[in-house]
N, CA and C atoms as a LAMMPS dump frame, in Angstrom:
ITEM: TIMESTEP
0
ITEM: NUMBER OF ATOMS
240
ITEM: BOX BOUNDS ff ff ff
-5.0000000000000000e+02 5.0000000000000000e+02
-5.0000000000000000e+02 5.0000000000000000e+02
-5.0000000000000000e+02 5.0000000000000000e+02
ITEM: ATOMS id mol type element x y z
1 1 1 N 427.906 419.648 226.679
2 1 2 C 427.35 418.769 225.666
3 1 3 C 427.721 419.327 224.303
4 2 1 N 428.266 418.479 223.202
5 2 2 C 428.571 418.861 222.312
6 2 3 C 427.102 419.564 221.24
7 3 1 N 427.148 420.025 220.216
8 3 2 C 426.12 420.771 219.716
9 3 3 C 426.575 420.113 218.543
10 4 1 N 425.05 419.656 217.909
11 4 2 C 425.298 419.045 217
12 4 3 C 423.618 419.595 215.728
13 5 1 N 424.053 419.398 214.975
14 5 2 C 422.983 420.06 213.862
15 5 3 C 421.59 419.522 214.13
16 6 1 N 420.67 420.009 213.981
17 6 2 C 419.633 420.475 214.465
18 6 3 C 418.867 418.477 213.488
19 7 1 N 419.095 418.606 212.352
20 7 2 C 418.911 417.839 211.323
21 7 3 C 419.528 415.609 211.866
22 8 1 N 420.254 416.357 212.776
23 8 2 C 421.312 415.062 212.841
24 8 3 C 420.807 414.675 214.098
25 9 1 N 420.049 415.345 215.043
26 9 2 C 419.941 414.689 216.621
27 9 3 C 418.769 413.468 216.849
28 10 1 N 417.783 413.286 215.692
29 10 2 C 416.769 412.507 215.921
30 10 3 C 417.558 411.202 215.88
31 11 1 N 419.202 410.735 214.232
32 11 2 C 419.28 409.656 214.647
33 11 3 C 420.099 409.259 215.463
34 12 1 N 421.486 410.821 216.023
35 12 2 C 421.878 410.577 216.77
36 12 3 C 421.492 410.101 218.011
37 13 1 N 420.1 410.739 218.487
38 13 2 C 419.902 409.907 219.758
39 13 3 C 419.539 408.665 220.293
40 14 1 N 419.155 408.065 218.655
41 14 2 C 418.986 406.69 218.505
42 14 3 C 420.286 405.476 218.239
43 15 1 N 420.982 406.111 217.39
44 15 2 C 422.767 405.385 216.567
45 15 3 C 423.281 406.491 216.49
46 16 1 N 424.32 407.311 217.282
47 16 2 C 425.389 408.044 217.344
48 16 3 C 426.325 407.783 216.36
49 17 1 N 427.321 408.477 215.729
50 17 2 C 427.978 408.204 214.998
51 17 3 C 429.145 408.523 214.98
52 18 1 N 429.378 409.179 216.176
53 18 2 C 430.617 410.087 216.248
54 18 3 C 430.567 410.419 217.763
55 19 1 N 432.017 410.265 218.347
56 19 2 C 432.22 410.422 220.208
57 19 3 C 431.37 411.865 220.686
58 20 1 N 431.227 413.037 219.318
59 20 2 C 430.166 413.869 220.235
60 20 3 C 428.765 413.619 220.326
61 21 1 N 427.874 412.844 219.404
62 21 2 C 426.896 412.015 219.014
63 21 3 C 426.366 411.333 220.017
64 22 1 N 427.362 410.373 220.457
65 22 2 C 427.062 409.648 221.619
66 22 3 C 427.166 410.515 222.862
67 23 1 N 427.529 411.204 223.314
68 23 2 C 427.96 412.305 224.27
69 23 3 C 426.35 413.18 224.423
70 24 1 N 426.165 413.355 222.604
71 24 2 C 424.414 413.822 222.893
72 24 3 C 423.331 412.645 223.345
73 25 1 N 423.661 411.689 222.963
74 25 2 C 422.612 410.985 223.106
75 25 3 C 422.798 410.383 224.84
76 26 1 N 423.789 410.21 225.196
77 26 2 C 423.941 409.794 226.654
78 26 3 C 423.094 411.473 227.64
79 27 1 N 423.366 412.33 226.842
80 27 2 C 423.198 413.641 228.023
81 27 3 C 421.63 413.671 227.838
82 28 1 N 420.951 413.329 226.206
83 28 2 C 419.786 413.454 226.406
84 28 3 C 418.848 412.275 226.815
85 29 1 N 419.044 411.63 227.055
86 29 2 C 418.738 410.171 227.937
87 29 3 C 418.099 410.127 229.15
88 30 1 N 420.224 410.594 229.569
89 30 2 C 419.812 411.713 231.028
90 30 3 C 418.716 412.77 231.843
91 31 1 N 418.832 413.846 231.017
92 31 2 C 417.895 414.814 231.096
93 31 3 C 416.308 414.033 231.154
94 32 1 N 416.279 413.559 230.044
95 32 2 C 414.552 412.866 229.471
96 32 3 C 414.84 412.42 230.991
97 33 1 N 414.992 411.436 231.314
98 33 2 C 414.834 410.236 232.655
99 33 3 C 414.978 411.37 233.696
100 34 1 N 415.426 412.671 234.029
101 34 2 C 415.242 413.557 235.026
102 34 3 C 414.105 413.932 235.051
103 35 1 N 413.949 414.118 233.723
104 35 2 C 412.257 415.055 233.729
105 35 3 C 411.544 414.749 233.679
106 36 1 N 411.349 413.611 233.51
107 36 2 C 410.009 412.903 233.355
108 36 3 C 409.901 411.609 234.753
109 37 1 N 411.18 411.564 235.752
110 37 2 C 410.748 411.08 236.924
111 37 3 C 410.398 412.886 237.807
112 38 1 N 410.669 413.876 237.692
113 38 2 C 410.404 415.264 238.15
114 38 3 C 412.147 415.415 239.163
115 39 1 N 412.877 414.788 238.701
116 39 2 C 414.414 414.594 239.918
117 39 3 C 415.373 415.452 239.195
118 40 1 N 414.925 416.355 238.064
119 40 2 C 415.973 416.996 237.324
120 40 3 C 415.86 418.59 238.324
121 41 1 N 415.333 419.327 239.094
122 41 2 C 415.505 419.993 240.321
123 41 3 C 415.924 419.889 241.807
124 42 1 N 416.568 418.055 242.022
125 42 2 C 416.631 417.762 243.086
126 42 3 C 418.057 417.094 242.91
127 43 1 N 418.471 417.625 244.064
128 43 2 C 420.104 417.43 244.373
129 43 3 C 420.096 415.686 244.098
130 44 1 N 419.73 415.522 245.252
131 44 2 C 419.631 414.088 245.043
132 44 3 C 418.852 413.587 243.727
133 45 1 N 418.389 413.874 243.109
134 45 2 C 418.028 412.878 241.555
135 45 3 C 419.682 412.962 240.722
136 46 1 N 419.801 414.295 240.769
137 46 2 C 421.173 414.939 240.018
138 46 3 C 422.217 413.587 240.225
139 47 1 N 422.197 413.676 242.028
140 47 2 C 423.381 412.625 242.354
141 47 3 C 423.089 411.095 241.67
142 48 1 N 421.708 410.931 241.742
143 48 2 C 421.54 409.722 241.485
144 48 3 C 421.755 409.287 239.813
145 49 1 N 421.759 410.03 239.325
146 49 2 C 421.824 410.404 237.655
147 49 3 C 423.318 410.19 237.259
148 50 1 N 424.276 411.056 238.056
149 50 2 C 426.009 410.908 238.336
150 50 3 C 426.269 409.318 238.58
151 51 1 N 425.241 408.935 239.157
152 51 2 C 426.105 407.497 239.95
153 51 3 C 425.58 406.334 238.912
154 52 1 N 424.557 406.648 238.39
155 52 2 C 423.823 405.731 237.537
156 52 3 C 425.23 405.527 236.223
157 53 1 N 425.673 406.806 235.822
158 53 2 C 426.988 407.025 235.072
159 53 3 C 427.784 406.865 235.248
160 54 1 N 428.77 406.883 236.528
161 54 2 C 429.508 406.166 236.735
162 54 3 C 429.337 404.342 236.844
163 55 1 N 428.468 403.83 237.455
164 55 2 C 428.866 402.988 237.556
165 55 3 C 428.418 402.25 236.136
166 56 1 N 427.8 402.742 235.141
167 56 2 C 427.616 402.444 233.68
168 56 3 C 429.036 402.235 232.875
169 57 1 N 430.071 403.642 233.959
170 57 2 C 430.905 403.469 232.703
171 57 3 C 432.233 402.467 233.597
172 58 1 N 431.992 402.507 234.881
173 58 2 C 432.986 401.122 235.797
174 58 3 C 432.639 399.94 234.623
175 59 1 N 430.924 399.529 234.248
176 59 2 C 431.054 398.557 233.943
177 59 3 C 431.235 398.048 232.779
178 60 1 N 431.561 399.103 231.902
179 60 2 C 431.862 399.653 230.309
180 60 3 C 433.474 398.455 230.613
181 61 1 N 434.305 399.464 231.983
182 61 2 C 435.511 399.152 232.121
183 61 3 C 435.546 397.929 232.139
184 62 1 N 435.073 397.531 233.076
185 62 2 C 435.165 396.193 233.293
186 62 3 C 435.205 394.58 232.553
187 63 1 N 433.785 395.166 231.475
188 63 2 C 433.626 393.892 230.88
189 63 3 C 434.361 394.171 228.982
190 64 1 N 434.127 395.52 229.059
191 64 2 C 434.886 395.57 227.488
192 64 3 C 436.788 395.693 227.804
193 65 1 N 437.061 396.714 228.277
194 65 2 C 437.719 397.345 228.36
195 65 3 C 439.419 396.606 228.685
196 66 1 N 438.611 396.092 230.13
197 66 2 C 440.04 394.999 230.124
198 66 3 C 440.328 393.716 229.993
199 67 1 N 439.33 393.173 229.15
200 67 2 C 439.325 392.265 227.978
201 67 3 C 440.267 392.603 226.953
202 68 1 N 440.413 393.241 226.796
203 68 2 C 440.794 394.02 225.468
204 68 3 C 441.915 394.486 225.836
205 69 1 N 442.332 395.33 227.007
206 69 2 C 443.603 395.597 227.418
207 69 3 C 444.554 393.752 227.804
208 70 1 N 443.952 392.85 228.39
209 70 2 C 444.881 391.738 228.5
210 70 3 C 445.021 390.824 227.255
211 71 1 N 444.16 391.041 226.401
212 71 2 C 444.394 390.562 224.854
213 71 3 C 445.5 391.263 224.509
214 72 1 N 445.609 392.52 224.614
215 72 2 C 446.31 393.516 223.888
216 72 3 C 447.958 393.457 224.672
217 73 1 N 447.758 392.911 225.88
218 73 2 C 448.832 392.396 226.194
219 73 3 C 449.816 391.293 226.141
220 74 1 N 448.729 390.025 226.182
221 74 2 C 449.414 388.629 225.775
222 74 3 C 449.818 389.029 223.946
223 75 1 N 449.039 389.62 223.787
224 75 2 C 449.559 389.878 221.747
225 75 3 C 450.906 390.368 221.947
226 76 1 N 450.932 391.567 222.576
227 76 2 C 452.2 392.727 222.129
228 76 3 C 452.874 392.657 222.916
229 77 1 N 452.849 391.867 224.431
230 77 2 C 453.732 391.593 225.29
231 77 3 C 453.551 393.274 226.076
232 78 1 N 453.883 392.712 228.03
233 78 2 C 453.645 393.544 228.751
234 78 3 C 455.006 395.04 228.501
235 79 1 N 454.206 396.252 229.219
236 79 2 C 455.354 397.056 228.696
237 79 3 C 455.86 397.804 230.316
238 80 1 N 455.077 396.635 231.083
239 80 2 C 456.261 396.873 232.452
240 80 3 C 457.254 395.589 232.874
């Protein structure tokens, strides 16, 4: 997790501002939702925490991502 000034994490964890920002605020999210269901000592919460993230960021892919990659293709034309 990136380390970020002591001064800056209240609004980072609210509006990030910067890719390590968000990086804090996704890890402390995380953690909070471990510890406060008690699953931040249990293999399985851990896993379930991993998968909750992945498939957050499949669906990051999915609905931003390659939108934006086939825009970016009909614009600039394919480069295979």
């Amino acid at each position: 997790m990136p380390y970020i000034k002591p001064e800056d994490r209240t609004r980072a964890a609210k509006l990030p501002e910067t890719p390590g920002e968000l990086n804090y605020a996704i890890t402390t999210l995380v953690v909070d939702y471990l510890r406060s269901t008690g699953k931040d000592s249990h293999y399985a919460g851990l896993n379930e925490a991993i998968g909750a993230l992945e498939c957050a960021k499949l669906e990051l892919y999915r609905r931003v991502v390659v939108p934006h990659e086939i825009w970016a293709c009909q614009r600039n034309g394919d480069v295979y």
